[in-house]
VOZA-98267 format. One record per residue: x negated, y, z negated of N, C-alpha, C, O in turn; residue number from 1. Coordinates in steps of 0.1 Angstrom, whole numbers. Layout:
BEGIN
ATOM     nX     nY     nZ    caX    caY    caZ     cX     cY     cZ     oX     oY     oZ  seq
ATOM      X      Y      Z      X      Y      Z      X      Y      Z      X      Y      Z  NUM
...
This chain:
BEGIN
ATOM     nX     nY     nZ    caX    caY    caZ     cX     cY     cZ     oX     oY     oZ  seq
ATOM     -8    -12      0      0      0      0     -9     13      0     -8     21      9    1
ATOM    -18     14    -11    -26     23    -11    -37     28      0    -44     38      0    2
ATOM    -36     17      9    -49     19     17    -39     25     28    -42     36     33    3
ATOM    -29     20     32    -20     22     43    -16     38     43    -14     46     52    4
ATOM    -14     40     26    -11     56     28    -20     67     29    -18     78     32    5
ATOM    -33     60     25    -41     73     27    -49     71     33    -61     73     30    6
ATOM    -43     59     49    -50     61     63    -39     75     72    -44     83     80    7
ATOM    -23     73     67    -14     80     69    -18     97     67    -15    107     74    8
ATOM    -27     98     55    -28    109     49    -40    108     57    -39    112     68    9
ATOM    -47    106     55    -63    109     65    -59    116     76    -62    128     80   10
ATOM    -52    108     81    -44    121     98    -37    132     94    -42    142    101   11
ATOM    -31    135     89    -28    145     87    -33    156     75    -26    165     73   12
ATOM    -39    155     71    -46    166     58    -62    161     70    -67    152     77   13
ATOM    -67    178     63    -77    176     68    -87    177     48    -86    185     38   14
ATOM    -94    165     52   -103    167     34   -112    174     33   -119    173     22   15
ATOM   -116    182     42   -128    193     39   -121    206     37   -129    214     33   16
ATOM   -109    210     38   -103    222     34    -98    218     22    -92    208     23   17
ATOM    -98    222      9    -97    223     -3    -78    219     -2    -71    208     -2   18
ATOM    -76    230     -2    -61    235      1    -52    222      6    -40    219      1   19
ATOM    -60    216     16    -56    203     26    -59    191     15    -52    182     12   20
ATOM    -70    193     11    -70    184      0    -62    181     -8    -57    170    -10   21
ATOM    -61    192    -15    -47    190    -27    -36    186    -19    -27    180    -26   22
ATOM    -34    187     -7    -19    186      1    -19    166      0    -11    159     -4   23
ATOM    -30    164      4    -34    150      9    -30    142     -6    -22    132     -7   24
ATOM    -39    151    -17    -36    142    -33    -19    143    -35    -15    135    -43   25
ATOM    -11    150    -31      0    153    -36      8    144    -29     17    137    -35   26
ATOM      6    143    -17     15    132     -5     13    119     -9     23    112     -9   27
ATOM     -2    112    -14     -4    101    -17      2    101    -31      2     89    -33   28
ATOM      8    107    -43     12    103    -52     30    105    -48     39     99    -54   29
ATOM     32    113    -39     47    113    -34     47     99    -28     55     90    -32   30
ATOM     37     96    -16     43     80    -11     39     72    -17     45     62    -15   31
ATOM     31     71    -24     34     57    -35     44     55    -48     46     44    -53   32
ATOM     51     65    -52     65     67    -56     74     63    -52     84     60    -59   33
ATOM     72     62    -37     86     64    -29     83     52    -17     90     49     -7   34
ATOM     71     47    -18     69     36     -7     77     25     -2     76     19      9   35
ATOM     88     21    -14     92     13      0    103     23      8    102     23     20   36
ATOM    113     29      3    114     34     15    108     42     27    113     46     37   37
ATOM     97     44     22     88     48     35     79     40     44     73     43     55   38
ATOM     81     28     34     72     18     43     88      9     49     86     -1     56   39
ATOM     99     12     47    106      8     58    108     17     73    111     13     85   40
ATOM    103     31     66    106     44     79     93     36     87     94     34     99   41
ATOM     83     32     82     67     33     88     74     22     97     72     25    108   42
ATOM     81     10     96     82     -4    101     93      2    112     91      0    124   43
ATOM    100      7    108    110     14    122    103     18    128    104     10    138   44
ATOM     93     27    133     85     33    140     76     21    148     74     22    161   45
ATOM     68      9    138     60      4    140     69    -11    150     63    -18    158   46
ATOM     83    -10    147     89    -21    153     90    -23    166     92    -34    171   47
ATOM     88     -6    175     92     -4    185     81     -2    196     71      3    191   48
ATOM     79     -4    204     69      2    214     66     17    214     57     23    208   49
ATOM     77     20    222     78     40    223     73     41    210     62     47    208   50
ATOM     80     37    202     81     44    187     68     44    182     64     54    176   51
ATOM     58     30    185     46     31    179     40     40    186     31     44    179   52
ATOM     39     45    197     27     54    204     33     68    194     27     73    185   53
ATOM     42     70    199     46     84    190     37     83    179     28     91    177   54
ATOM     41     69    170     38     77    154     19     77    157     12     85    151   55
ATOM     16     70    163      2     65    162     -7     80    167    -19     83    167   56
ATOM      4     88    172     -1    101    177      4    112    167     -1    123    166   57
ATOM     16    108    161     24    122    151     20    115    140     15    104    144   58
ATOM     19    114    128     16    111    118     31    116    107     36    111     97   59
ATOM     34    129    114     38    139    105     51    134    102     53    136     90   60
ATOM     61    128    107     77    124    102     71    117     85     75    123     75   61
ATOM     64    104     84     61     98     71     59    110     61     64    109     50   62
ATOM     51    120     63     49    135     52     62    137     53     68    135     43   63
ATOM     71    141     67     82    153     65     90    145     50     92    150     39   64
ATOM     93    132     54    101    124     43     97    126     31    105    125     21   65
ATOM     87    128     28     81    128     15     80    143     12     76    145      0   66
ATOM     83    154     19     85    167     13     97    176     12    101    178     24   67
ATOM    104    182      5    118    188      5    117    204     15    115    216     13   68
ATOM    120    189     31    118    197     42    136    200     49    146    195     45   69
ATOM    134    207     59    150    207     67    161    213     62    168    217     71   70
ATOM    163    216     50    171    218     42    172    217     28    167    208     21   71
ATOM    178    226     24    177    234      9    190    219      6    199    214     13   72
ATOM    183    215    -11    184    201    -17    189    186    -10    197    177    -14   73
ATOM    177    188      9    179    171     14    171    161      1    166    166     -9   74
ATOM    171    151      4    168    139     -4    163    129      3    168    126     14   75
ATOM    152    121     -4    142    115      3    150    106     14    147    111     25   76
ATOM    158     96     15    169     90     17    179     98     29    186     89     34   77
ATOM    182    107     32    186    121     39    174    120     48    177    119     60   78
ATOM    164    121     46    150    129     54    151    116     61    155    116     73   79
ATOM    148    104     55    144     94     68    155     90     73    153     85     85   80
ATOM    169     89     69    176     93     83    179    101     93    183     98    105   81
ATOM    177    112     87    176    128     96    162    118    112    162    114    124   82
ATOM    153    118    102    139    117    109    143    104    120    140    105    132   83
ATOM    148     94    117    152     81    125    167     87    132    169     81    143   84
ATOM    173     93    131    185     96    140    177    104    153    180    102    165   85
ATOM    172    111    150    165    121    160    152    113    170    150    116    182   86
ATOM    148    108    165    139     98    173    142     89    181    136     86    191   87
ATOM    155     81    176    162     73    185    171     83    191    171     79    203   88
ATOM    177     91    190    183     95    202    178    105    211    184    109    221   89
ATOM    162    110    206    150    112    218    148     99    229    146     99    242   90
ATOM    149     90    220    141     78    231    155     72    237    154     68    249   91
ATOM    167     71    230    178     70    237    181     76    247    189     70    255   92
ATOM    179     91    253    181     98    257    167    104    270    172    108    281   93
ATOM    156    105    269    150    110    274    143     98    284    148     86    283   94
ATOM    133     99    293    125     90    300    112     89    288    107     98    280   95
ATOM    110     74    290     97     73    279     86     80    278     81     82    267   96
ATOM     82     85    294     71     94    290     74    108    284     66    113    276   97
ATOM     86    114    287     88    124    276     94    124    263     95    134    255   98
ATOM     97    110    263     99    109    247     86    109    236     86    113    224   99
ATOM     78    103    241     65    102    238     58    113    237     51    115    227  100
ATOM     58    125    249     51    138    253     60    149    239     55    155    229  101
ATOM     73    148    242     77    159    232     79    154    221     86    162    214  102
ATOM     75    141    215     72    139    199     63    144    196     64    149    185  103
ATOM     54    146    200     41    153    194     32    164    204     31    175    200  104
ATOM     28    160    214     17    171    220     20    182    230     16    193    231  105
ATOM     33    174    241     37    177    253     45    190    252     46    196    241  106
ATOM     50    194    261     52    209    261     64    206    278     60    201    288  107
ATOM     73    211    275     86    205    291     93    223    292    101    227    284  108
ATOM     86    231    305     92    244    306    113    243    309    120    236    316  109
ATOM    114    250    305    126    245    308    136    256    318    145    252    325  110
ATOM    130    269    315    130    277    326    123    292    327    119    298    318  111
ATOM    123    295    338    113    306    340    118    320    344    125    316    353  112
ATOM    120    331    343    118    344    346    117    341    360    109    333    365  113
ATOM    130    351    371    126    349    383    117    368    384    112    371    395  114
ATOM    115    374    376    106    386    379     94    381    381     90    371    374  115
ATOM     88    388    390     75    381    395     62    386    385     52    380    382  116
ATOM     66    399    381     54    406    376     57    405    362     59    415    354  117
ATOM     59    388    357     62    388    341     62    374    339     72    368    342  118
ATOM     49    369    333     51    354    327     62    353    315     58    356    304  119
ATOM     74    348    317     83    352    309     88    340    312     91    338    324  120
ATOM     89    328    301     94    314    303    103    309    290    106    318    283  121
ATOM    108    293    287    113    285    277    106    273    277    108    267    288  122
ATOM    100    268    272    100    254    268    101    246    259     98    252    249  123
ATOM    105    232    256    107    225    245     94    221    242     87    221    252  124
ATOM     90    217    232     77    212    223     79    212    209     86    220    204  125
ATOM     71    202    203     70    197    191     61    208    184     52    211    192  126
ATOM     60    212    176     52    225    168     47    219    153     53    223    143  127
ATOM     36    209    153     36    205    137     33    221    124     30    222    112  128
ATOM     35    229    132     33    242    122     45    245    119     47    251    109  129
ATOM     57    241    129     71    244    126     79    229    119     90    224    122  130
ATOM     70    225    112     77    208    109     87    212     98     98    206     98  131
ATOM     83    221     89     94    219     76    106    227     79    113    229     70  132
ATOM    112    233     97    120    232     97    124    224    109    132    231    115  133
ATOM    122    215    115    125    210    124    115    197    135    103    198    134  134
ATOM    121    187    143    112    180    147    112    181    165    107    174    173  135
ATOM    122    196    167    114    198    176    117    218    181    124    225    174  136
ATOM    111    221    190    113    236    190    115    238    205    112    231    214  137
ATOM    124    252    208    126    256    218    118    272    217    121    282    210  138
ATOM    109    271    225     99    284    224    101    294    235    100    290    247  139
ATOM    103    304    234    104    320    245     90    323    238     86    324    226  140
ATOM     83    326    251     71    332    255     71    342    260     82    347    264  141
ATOM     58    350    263     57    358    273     39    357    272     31    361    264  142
ATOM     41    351    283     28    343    285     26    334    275     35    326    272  143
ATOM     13    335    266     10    326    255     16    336    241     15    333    229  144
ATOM     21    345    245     26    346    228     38    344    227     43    348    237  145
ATOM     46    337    219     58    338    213     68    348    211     66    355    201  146
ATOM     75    349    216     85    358    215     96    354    202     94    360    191  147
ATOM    104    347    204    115    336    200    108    322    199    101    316    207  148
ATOM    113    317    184    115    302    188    126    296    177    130    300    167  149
ATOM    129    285    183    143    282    177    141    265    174    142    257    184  150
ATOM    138    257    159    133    247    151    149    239    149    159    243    144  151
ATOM    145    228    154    162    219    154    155    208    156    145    207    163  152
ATOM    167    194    148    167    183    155    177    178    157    188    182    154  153
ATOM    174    167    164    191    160    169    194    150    156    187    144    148  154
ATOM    208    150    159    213    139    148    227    132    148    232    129    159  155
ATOM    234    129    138    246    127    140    259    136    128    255    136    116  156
ATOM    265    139    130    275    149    121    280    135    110    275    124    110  157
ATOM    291    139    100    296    134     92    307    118     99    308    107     95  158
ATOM    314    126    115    316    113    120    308    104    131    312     98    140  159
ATOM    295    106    126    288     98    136    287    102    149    282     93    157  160
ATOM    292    115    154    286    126    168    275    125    172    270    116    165  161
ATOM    268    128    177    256    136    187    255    150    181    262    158    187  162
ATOM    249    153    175    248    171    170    231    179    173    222    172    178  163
ATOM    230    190    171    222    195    173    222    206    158    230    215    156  164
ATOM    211    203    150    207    209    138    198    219    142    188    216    147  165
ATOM    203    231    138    193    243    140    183    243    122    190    243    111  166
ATOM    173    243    122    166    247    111    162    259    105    163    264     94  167
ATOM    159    262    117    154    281    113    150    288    131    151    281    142  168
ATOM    147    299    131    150    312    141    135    318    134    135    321    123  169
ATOM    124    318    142    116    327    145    116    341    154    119    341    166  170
ATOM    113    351    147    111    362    156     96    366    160     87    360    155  171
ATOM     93    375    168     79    375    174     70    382    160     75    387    150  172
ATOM     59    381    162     50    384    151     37    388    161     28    381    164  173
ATOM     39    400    165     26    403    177     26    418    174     36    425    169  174
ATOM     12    424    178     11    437    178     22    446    193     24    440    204  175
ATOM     25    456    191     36    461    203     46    452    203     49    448    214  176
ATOM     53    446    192     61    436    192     75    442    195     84    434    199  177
ATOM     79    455    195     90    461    191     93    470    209    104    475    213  178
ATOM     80    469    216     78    475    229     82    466    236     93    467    241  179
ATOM     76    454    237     75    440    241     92    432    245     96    427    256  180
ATOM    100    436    226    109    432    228    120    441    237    129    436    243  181
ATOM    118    451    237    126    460    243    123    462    256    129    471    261  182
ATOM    116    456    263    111    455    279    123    444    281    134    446    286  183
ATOM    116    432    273    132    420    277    141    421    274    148    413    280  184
ATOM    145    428    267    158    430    260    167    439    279    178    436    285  185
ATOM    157    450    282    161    452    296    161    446    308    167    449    318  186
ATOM    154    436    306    156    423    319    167    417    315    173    415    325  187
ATOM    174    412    306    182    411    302    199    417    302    210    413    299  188
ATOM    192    430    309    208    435    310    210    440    295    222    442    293  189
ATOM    203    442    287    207    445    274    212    436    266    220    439    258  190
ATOM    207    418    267    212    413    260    201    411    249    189    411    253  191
ATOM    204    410    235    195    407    227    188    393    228    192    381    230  192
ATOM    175    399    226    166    384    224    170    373    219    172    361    224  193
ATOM    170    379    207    170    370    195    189    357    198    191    345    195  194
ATOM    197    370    205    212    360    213    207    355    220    210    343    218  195
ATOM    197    357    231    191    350    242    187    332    239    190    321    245  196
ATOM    179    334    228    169    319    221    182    314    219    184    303    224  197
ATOM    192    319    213    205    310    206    213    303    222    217    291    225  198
ATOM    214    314    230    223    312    241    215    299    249    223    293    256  199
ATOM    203    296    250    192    287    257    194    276    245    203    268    249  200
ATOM    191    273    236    196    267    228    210    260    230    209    248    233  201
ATOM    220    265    229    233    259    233    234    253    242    241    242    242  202
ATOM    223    260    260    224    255    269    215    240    267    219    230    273  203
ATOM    205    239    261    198    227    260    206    216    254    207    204    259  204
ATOM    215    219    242    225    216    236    233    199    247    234    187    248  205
ATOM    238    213    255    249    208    265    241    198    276    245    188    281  206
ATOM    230    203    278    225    195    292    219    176    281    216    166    287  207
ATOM    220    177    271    214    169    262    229    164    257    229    154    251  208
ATOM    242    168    259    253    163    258    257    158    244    262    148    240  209
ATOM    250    171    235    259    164    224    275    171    219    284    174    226  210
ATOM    274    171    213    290    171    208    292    183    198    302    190    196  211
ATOM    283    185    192    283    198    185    268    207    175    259    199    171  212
ATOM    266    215    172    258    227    169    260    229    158    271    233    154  213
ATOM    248    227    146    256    231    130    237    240    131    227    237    137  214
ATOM    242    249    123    230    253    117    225    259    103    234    267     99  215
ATOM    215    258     94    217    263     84    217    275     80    210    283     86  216
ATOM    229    280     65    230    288     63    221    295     54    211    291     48  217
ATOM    227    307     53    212    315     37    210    302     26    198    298     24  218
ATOM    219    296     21    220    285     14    211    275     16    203    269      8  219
ATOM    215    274     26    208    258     33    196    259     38    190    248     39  220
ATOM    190    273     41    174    272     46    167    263     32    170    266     20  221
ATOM    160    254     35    147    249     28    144    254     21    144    249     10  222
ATOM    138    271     20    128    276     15    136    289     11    147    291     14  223
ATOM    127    297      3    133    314      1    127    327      5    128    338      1  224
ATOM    120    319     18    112    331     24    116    339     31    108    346     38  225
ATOM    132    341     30    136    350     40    147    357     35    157    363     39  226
ATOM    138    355     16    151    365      6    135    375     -2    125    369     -6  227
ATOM    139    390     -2    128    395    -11    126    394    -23    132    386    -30  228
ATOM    119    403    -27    109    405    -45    131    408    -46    139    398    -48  229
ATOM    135    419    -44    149    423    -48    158    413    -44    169    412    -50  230
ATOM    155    406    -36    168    395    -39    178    399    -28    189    394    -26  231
ATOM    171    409    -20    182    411     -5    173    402      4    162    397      3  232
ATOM    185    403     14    178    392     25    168    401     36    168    413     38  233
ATOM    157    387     42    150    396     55    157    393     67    158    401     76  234
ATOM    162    380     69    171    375     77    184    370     70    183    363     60  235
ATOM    198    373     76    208    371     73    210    360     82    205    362     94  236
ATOM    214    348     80    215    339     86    226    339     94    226    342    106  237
ATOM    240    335     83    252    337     85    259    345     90    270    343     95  238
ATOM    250    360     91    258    371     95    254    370    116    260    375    125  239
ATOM    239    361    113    239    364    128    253    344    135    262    344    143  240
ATOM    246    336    128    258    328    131    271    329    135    276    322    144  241
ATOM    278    339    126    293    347    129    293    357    141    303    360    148  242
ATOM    285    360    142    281    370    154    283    360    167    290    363    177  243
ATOM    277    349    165    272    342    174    287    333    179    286    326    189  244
ATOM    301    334    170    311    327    169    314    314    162    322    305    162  245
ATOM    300    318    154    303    309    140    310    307    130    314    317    124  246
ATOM    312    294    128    321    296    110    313    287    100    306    279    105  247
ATOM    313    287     85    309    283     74    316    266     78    328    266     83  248
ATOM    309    253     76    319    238     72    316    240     61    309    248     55  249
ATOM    324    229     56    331    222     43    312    222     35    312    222     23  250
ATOM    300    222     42    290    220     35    283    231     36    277    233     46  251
ATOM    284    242     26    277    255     25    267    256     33    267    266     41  252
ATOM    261    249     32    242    249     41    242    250     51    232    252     57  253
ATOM    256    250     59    258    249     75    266    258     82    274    263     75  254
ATOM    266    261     94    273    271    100    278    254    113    271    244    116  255
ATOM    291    258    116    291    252    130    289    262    138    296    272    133  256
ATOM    281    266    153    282    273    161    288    263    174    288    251    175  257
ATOM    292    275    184    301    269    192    292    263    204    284    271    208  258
ATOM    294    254    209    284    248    222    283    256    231    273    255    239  259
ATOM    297    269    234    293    277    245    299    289    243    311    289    242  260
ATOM    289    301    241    290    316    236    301    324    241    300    329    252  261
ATOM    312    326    231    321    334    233    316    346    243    304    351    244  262
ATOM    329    351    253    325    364    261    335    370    266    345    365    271  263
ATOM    334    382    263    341    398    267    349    389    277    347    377    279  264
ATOM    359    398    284    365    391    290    361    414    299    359    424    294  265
ATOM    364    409    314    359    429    318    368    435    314    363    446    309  266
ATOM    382    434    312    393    439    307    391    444    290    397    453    285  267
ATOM    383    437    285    379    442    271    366    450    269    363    455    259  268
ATOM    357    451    283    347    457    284    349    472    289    357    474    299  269
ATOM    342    485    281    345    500    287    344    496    304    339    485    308  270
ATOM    350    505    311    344    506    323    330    510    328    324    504    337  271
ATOM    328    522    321    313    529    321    302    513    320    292    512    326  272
ATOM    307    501    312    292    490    311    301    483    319    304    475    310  273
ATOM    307    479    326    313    471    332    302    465    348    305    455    354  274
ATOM    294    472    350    280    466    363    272    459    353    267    448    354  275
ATOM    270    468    342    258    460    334    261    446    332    253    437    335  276
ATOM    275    444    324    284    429    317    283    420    325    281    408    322  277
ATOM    283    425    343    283    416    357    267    410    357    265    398    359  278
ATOM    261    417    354    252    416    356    240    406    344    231    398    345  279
ATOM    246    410    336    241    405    325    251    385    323    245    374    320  280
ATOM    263    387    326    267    374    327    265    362    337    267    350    336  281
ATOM    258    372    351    251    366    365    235    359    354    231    348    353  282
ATOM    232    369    349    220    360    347    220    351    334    208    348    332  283
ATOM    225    348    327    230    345    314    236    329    326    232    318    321  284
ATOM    241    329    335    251    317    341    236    308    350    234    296    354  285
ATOM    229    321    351    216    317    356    205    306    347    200    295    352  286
ATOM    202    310    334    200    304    325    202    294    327    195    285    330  287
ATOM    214    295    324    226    280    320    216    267    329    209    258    324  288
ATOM    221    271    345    220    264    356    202    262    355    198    251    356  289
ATOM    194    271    352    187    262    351    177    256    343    166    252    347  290
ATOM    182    256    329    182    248    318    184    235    320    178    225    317  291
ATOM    197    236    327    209    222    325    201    215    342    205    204    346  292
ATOM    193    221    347    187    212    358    173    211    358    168    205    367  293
ATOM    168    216    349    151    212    338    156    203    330    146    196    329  294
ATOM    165    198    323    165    190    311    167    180    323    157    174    325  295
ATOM    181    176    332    185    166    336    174    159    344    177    150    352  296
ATOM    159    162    344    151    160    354    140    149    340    131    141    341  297
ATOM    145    155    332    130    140    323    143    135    320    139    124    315  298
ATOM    160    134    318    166    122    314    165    112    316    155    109    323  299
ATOM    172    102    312    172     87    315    179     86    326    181     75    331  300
């Protein structure tokens, strides 16, 4: 047991960073606590072909189980099914080599900016820096920096659905970040960014055919880093959720959002924005189409 876990830990902690060290001592006294259920997660993984190349390359699902990741009070027991729903319906769902590619290293653009004079893209990829909210990410770029990214995994709802768990919403973290965003924010027709990641999101959603969109609330984030020293928030979860045509379920921690983003109808739009709304819904339909014909291209 002992040797098995801290070959598990060897890969992932690095033991010459201190910091990493303690991380490594703390995991090995979490999985030997909790080993057999994790040495059944390790044997699920290990049972399968696909499944063994993944883990033999990701290490990180056996830690996520063993840390109070995904959500504010999951349970060990919770984590390794979160972690085993989402892997099988990666590998259920995707062609082997990209099930394998976006568990861990691979990177699948999913669409691009038709402006010529602007590396301005989406892609799906696995982020082990974004693990404790999610096992996989949907990233907006511009070029290599990040703009947006959006941490979720697949799973199944309370009746055994196809769902899509949002974890958490990154915003950009770059110098001219506020210039940056307001350049796209006008390619966009004036739609917000930060709507944009969600609206790409939904669309990946749909082309991946599941059944419904929950995401966590102020409640439900994992962590408290996005409430201050005063106790107000830096991000409102909920309030962008509702925005988005969300409502609170029966489980605080969650918002359901809707698979496909409520819209003005022109009759409810002034006249004066009424070219913009055209315009902005032309490329928003643009998205859509081709998201939903980047995904359908690594399916099964």
């Amino acid at each position: 047991m002992i040797r098995d876990i801290l070959h598990l830990g060897n890969r992932i902690y690095d033991r010459h960073n201190k910091r990493e060290l303690h991380r490594l001592i703390v995991f090995t006294g979490r999985a030997s606590c909790h080993w057999p259920e994790l040495r059944r997660l390790y044997h699920w993984f290990e049972e399968d072909e696909l499944r063994r190349q993944v883990l033999a390359k990701n290490p990180f699902p056996i830690e996520q189980a063993t840390r109070a990741f995904f959500y504010n009070r999951s349970t060990l027991k919770e984590r390794v099914q979160l972690i085993k729903d989402h892997y099988a319906f990666m590998e259920k769902k995707l062609q082997p080599e990209w099930f394998v590619k976006l568990s861990y290293d691979g990177e699948y653009n999913v669409w691009k900016s038709a402006d010529e004079d602007i590396d301005w893209h989406a892609f799906l990829k696995f982020e082990p820096g974004q693990r404790k909210e999610g096992l996989l990410s949907l990233e907006m770029s511009l070029g290599r920096e990040h703009l947006y990214q959006m941490m979720f995994w697949f799973g199944k709802n309370k009746a055994g659905e196809d769902s899509l768990f949002i974890g958490a919403m990154q915003g950009p973290n770059m110098e001219n970040a506020k210039d940056i965003i307001k350049d796209i924010t006008k390619r966009s027709f004036r739609y917000r960014t930060k709507n944009l990641i969600l609206y790409m999101t939904m669309a990946v959603a749909r082309a991946f055919d599941v059944k419904h969109i929950y995401a966590v609330s102020n409640e439900g984030y994992y962590a408290n880093n996005h409430v201050r020293r005063d106790r107000k928030l830096k991000t409102n979860f909920g309030e962008f959720w509702e925005e988005a045509g969300g409502h609170p379920t029966e489980d605080s921690r969650f918002y359901e959002i809707p698979l496909v983003e409520p819209r003005k109808t022109m009759e409810e739009v002034p006249t004066r924005k009424r070219a913009t709304y055209r315009k902005r819904f032309a490329f928003l339909d643009q998205v859509d189409a081709d998201i939903e014909t980047a995904v359908k291209k690594i399916l099964r």
